[in-house]
C-alpha positions as CSV (number, residue, x, y, z in Angstrom):
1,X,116.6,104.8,110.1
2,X,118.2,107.7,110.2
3,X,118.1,110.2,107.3
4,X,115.3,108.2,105.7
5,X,112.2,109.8,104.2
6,X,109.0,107.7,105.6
7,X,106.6,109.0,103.1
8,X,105.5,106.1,101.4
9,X,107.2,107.2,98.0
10,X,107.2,103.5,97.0
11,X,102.9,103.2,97.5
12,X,102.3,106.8,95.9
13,X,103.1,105.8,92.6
14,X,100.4,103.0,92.8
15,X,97.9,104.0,94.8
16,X,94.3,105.1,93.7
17,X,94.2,108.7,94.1
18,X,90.7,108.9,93.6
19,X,89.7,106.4,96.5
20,X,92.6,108.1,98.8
21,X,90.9,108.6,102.1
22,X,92.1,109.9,105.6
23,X,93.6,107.3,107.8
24,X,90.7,107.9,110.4
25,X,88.2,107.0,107.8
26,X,89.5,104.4,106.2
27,X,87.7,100.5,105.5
28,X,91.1,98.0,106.1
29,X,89.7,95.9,103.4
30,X,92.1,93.7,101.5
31,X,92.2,90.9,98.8
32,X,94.6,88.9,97.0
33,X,96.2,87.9,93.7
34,X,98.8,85.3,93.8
35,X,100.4,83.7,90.7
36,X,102.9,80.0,90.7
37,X,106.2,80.3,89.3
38,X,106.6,78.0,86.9
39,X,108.8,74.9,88.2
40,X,111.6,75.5,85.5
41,X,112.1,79.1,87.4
42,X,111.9,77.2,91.0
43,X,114.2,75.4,89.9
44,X,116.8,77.9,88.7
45,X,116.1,80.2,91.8
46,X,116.9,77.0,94.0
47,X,120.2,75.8,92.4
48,X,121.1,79.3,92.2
49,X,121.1,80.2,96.0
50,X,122.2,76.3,96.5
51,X,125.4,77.2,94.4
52,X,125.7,79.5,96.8
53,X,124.8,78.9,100.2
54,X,127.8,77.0,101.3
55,X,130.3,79.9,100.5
56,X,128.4,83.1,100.9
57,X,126.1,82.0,103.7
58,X,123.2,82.7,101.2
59,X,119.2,81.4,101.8
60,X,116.2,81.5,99.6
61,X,115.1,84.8,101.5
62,X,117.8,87.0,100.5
63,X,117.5,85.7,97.0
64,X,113.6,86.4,97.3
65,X,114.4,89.7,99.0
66,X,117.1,90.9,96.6
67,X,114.7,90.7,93.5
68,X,111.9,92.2,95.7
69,X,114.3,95.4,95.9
70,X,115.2,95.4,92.7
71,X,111.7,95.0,91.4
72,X,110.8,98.2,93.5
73,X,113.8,100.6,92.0
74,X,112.5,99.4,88.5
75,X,109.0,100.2,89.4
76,X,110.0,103.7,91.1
77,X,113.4,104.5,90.4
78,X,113.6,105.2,94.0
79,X,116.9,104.0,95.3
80,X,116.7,104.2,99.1
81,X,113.7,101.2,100.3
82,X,112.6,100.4,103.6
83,X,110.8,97.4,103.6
84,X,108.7,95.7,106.9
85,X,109.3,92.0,107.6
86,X,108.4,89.5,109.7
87,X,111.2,87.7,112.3
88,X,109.6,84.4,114.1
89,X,110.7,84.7,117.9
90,X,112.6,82.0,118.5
91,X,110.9,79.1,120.9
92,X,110.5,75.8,121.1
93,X,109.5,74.6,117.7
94,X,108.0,71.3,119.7
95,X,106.3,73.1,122.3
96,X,102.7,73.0,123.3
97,X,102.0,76.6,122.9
98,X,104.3,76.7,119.4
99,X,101.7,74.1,118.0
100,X,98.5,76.0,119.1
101,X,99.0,79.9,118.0
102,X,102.1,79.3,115.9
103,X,105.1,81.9,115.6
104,X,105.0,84.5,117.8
105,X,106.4,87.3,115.4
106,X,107.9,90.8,115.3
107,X,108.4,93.4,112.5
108,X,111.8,94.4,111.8
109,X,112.7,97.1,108.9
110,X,114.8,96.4,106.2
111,X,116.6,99.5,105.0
112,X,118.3,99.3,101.6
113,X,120.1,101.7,99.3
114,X,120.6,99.9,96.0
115,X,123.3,101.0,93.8
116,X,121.8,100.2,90.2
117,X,125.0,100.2,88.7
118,X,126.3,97.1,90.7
119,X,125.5,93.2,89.4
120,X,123.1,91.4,90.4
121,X,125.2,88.9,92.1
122,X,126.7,91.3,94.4
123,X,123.2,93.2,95.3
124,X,122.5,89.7,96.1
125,X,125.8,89.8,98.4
126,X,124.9,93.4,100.2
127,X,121.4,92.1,100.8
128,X,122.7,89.1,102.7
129,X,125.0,91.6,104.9
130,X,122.1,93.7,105.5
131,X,120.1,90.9,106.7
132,X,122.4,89.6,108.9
133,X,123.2,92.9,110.7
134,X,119.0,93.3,111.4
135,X,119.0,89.9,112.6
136,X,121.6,90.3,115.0
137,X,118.8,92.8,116.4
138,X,116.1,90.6,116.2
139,X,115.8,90.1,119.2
140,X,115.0,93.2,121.1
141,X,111.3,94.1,121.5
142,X,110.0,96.2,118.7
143,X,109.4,99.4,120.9
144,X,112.6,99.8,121.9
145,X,114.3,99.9,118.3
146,X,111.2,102.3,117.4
147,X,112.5,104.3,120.6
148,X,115.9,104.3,120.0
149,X,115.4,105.9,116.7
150,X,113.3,108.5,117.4
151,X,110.2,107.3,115.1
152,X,106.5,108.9,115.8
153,X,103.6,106.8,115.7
154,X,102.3,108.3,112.5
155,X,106.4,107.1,111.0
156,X,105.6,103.4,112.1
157,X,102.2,103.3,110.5
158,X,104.0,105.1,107.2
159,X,107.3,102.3,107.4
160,X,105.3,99.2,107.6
161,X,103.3,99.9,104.4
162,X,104.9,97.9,102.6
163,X,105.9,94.1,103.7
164,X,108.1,91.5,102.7
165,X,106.8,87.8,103.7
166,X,109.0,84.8,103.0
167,X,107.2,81.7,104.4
168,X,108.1,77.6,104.7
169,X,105.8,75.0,103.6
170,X,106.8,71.5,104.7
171,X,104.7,68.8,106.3
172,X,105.2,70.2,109.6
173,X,103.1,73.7,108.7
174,X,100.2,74.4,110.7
175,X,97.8,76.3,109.5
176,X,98.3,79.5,111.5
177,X,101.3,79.7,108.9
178,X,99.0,80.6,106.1
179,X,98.2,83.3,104.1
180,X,94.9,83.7,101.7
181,X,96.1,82.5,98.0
182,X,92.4,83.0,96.3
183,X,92.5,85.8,94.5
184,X,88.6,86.1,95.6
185,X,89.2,86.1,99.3
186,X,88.4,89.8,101.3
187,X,89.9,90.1,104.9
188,X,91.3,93.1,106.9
189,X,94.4,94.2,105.4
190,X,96.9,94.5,108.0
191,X,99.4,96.5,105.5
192,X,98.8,98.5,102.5
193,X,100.8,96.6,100.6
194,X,102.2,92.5,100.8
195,X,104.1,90.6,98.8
196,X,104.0,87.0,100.5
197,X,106.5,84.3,98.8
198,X,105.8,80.2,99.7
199,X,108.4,78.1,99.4
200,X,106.1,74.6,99.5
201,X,108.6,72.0,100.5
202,X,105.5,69.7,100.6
203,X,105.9,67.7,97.5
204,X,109.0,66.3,95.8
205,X,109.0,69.1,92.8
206,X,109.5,72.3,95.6
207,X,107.0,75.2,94.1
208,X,107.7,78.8,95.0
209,X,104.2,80.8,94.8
210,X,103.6,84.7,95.1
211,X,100.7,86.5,96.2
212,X,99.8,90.3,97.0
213,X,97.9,91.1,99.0
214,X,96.7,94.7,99.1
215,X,94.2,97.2,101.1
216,X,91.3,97.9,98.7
217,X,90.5,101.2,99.2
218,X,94.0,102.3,98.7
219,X,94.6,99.9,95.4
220,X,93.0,99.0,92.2
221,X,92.7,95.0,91.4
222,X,94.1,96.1,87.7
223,X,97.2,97.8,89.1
224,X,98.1,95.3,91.0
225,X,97.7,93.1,88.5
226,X,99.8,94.7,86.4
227,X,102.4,95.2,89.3
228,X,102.2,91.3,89.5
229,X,102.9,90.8,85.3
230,X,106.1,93.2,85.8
231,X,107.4,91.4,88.6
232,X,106.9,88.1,87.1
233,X,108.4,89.3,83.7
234,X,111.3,90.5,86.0
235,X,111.6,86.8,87.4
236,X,111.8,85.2,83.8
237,X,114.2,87.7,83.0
238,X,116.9,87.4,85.5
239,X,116.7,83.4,85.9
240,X,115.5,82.0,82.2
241,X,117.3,84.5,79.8
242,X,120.5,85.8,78.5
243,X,121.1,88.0,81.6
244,X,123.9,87.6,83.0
245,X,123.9,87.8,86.7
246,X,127.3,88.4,87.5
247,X,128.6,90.9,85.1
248,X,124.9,92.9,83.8
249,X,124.4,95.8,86.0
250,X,120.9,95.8,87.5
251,X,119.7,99.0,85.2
252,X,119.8,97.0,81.9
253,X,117.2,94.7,83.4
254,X,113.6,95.8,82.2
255,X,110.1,95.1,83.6
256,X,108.5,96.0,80.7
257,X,105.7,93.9,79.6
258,X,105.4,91.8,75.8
259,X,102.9,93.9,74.8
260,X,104.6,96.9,75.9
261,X,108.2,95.7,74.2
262,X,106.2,95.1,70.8
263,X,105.1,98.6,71.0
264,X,108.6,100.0,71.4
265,X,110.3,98.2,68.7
266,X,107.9,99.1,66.5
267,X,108.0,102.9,67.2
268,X,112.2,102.0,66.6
């Protein structure tokens, strides 16, 4: 972590500044709002990573991951991201203890300087690289990485603002492996900001669904609603249009909204 800036540049450009409230004082208050991609964009995502699991070593996550990143630089323009995630210890998947408390898990950072010039396809490859360099960390106890690198308690809280959660559905999911999907639901926000992404294996037609979930006194529900139309506009873009993953550079991609394009070409 070295040489990287924990202010939370990537929240301060969304969050309410007229609710912003010491730490001290704050309500950890969250709620949701989750939206379905729609099974035609499953299905790209899928045989996309598929085509390329076998050679590159690639998996849904870093797929999910890489657009996450990308999604971030459009919405900030900031080019070095940390991003929290969650690594399941590893145990017994049959045991007694597995079945009644689930995944014991641990945060790990994800530290990523996108070049926006590159292609999508090989962003795709240096995420992949990244990940498997953390995970060969993975498992050594949290404090001791946060030791190692020198970060204050006040850094933590700062780095794990903003979370990545990639999550299995199949028949054997318990129900510890669950996030709130109703946009209604209130609970105590662990993290400012988190973008949980379900892959439901359940039924025959896989579904991938996306749901952020967000501390309320930090975040408005319209701006992250908007946040969600931009990401999902960025989703239709790069797996149902004429972008060309593996020879567009990552800045011609746009998360500008229909409304917002309509407006633009008709000022041009």
């Amino acid at each position: 972590m070295a040489g990287y800036d924990s202010k939370p540049k990537l929240l301060t450009v969304l969050i309410n500044k007229d609710t912003l409230v010491s730490p001290r004082r704050r309500i950890p208050y969250g709620a949701s709002l989750s939206f379905v991609l729609e099974p035609y964009l499953t299905q790209q995502m899928i045989t996309y990573g598929a085509a390329n699991s076998v050679t590159e070593g690639l998996t849904l996550f870093h797929l999910c991951l890489t657009t996450y990143y990308i999604f971030l630089f459009k919405l900030t323009q900031e080019t070095d991201l940390c991003i929290g995630s969650i690594a399941a210890a590893k145990r017994d998947e049959n045991s007694e203890l597995q079945q009644v408390i689930g995944l014991l898990d641990s945060a790990l950072f994800y530290r990523f300087k996108i070049d926006p010039t590159q292609k999508f396809a090989q962003q795709l490859l240096n995420v992949k690289d990244l990940c498997s360099n953390i995970h060969q960390n993975s498992t050594l106890p949290y404090e001791q990485i946060i030791d190692s690198c020198y970060i204050s308690n006040q850094q933590q809280m700062q780095l794990l603002r903003n979370m990545f959660i990639f999550k299995v559905i199949d028949n054997n999911s318990t129900l510890f492996t669950r996030v709130p999907k109703d946009d209604a639901d209130t609970y105590l926000a662990k993290y400012d900001l988190t973008l949980n992404v379900h892959y439901d294996k359940t039924n025959e037609e896989h579904s991938l669904s996306y749901s952020f979930q967000y501390a309320t006194d930090l975040f408005q529900h319209s701006t992250i609603q908007t946040m969600s139309d931009r990401f999902h506009a960025l989703l239709q873009q790069l797996f149902s249009s004429t972008f060309h993953r593996e020879k567009q550079p990552i800045y011609e991609l746009s998360i500008l909204l229909p409304h917002e394009i309509q407006i633009y070409n008709e000022l041009n």
